[in-house]
C-alpha angles and dihedrals in degrees: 000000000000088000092058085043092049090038086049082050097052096045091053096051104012087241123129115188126160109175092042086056098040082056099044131081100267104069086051088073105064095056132242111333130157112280091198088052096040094048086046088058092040086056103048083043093059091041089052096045105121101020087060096049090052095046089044091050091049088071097040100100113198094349116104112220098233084045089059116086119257094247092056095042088044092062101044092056098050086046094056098042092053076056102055094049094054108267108153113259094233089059097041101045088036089049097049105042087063088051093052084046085065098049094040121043093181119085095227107072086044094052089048087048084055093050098048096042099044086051094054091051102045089050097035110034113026100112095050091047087055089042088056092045088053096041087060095037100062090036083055082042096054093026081063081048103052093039079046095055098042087058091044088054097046086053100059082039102057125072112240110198108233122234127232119184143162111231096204098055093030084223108135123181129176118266093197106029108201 
């Protein structure tokens, strides 16, 4: 949520800075959060500005970006910037809905949120969502054969004592006691 708030901050002034936020008072309010973490988001956030802005406005339908409110705006950025740099789109939709939930407390301006940003990624990213399906798919594929082929070889390796019974009786004993 700092970095909506930071992102809300650098579209009201123009200014981006990280360390003066991290040391105000506004960043002592959210808690304890990882500074390394937050100023990586921040700067995939700044290198993806104007490009997100125009990805993000592509989806809007009839809303005009500078009609929409900052908060709004704010989260959408940062969403589609999480986007561009390769967050997968199930963290990113699922994280900021619930970031624009605490600012808004009405349904509508979330589900708007939904709509735009599913569109986006159904549009944007769905090759790279299917890549990245495929891409686990095939670790979780080779990951079954390996564990497959390690069984396969303790059990060659290992000595199983034969049994040797008679049916009529049910006594069994081992034939190769190990």
């Amino acid at each position: 949520m700092c970095v909506v708030q930071l992102s809300t901050q650098r579209e009201l002034t123009d200014e981006w800075n990280v360390q003066d936020f991290l040391s105000s008072e506004d960043a002592w309010g959210w808690g304890e959060f990882d500074e390394v973490i937050f100023s990586d988001l921040c700067a995939r956030i700044e290198l993806h500005w104007e490009r997100s802005r125009e990805l993000a406005s592509e989806f809007l339908q009839a809303w005009d970006w500078d009609r929409m409110e900052i908060a709004v705006r704010s989260i959408l950025r940062c969403a589609v910037s999480e986007l561009l740099t390769g967050t997968p789109s199930n963290i990113v939709i699922t994280e900021y809905l619930k970031i624009g939930s605490a600012f808004y407390k009405d349904a509508n301006e979330v589900n708007f949120l939904r709509s735009v940003l599913s569109a986006i990624v159904q549009k944007k990213f769905a090759s790279q969502n299917a890549s990245v399906a495929v891409i686990e798919n095939q670790a979780a594929r080779s990951e079954l054969n390996n564990d497959k082929q390690l069984v396969e070889k303790k059990l060659e390796s290992q000595v199983i004592p034969e049994l040797h019974g008679d049916h009529a009786t049910g006594v069994t004993e081992l034939k190769n006691p190990v």
